[in-house]
C-alpha positions as CSV (number, residue, x, y, z in Angstrom):
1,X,-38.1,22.1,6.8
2,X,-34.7,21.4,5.3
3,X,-33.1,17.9,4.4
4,X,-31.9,18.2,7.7
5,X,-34.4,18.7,9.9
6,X,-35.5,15.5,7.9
7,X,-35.6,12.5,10.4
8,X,-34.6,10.3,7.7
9,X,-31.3,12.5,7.0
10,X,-30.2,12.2,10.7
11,X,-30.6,8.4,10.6
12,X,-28.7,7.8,7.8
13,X,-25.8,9.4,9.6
14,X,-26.8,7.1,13.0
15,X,-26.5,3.8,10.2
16,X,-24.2,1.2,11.4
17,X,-23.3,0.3,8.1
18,X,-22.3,4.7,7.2
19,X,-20.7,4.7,10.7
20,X,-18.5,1.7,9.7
21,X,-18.0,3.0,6.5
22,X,-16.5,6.5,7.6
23,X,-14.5,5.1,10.4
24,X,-13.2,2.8,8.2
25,X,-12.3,5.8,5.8
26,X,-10.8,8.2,8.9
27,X,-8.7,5.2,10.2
28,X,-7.2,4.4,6.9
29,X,-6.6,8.0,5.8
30,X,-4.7,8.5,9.2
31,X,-2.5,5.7,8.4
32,X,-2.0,6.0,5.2
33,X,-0.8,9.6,6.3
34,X,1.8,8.0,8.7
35,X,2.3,5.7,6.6
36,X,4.1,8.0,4.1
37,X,5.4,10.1,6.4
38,X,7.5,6.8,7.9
39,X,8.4,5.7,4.4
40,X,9.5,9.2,3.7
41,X,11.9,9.0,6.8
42,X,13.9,6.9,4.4
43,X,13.9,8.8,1.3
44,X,11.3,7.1,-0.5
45,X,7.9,8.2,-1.7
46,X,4.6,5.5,-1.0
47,X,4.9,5.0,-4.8
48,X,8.6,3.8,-4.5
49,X,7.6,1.7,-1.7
50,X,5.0,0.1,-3.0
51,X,7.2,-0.8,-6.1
52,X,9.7,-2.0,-4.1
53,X,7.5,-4.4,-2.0
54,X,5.8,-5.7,-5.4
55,X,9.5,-6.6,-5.9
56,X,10.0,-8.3,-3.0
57,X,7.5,-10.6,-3.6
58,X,7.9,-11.6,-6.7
59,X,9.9,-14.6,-7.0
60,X,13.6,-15.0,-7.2
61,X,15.3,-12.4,-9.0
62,X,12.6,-10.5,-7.3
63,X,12.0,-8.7,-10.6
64,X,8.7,-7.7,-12.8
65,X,7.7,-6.2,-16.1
66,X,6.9,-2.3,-15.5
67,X,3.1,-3.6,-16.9
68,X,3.2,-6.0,-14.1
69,X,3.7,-3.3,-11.8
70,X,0.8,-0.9,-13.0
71,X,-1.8,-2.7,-10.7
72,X,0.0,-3.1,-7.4
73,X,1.4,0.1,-6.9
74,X,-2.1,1.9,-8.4
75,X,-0.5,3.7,-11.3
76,X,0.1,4.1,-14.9
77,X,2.7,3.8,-17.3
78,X,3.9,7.0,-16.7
79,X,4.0,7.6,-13.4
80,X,5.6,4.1,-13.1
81,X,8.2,5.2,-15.3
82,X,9.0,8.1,-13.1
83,X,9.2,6.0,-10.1
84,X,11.4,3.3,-12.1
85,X,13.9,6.0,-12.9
86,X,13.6,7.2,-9.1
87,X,14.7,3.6,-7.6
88,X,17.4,3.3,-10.3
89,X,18.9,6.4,-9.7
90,X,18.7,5.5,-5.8
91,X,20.1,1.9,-6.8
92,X,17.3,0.4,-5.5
93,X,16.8,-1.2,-8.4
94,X,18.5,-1.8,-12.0
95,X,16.8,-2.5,-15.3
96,X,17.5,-6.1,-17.1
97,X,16.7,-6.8,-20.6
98,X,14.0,-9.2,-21.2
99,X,15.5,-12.4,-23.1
100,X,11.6,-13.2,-24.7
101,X,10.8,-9.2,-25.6
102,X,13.7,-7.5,-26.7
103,X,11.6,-4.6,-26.7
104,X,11.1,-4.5,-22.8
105,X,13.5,-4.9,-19.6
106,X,12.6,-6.2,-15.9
107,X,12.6,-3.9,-13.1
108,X,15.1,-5.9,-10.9
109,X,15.3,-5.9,-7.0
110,X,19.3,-4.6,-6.3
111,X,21.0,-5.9,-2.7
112,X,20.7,-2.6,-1.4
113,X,17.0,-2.3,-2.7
114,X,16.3,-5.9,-0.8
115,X,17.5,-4.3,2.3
116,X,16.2,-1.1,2.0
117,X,12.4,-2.8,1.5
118,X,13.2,-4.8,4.1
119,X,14.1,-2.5,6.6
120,X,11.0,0.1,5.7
121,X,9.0,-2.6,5.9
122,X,10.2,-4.0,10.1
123,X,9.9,-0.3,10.5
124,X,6.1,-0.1,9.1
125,X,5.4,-3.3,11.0
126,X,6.7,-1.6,14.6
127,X,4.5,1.5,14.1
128,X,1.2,-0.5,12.6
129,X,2.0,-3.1,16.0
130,X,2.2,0.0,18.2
131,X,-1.2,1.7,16.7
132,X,-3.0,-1.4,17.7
133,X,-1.4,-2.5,20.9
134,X,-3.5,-1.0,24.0
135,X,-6.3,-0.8,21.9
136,X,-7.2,-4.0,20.1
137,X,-6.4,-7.3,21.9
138,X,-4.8,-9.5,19.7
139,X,-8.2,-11.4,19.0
140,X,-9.7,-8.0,18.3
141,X,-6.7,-7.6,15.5
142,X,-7.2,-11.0,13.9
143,X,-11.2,-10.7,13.6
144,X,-10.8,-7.4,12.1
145,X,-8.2,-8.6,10.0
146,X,-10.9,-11.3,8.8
147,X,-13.3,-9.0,8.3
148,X,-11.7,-6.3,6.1
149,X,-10.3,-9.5,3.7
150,X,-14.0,-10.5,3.9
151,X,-15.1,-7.2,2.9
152,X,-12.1,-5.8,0.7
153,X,-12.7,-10.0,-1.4
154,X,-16.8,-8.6,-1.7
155,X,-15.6,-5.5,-3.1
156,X,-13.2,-6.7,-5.7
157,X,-10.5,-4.9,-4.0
């Protein structure tokens, strides 16, 4: 007999809590692939994006320490530079010396940058809105909304 063949194999696979857990994980790797495919439409990578969001909404100027960035976008220092050096040469964003660390400069929202995260973002929106209409009612979107905070807040995530 092999693990298989094992009854208690075949009903760990028929678990509720697995089934939720690998839908989960299909859904969101299928949107995450749109996801960047849409973002790339406009010239930008997810990494620039998400950058570009984080600026968005931080408060007025709309700017952040590169160290402030690490966590939001999911990167380190190096990859952040790389994508800081991106959005600048894009003018997405420009780079403003820090007045209390004269050692460091904010990553600073541009006008164009404010648009551009703006527009990506409607254009995210439509899609996300079209995924869910015809299949989840809106209740149906709003209790699964709950539920993934619910679940993303037990996780630490």
């Amino acid at each position: 007999m092999t693990i298989c063949d094992e009854p208690t194999a075949w009903a760990l696979l028929e678990d509720r809590t697995v089934k939720t857990v690998l839908g989960l994980d299909r859904a969101q790797s299928h949107l995450r692939d749109r996801n960047i495919k849409s973002v790339a439409s406009f010239g930008l990578t997810w990494g620039q994006f998400s950058t570009l969001t984080a600026l968005r909404q931080a408060p007025l100027p709309h700017q952040l320490l590169p160290s402030q960035l690490y966590g939001p976008v999911q990167v380190t220092s190096g990859g952040m530079t790389k994508i800081l050096d991106g959005l600048e040469q894009k003018g997405l964003i420009c780079r403003v010396d820090n007045p209390k660390d004269r050692r460091g400069q904010f990553a600073r929202l541009t006008d164009e940058g404010f648009t551009k995260v703006n527009t990506v973002a409607a254009a995210l929106q439509a899609d996300v809105a079209k995924t869910f209409e015809g299949t989840l009612t809106e209740q149906e979107q709003a209790d699964l909304a709950r539920l993934v905070a619910r679940l993303c807040q037990s996780l630490g995530a």
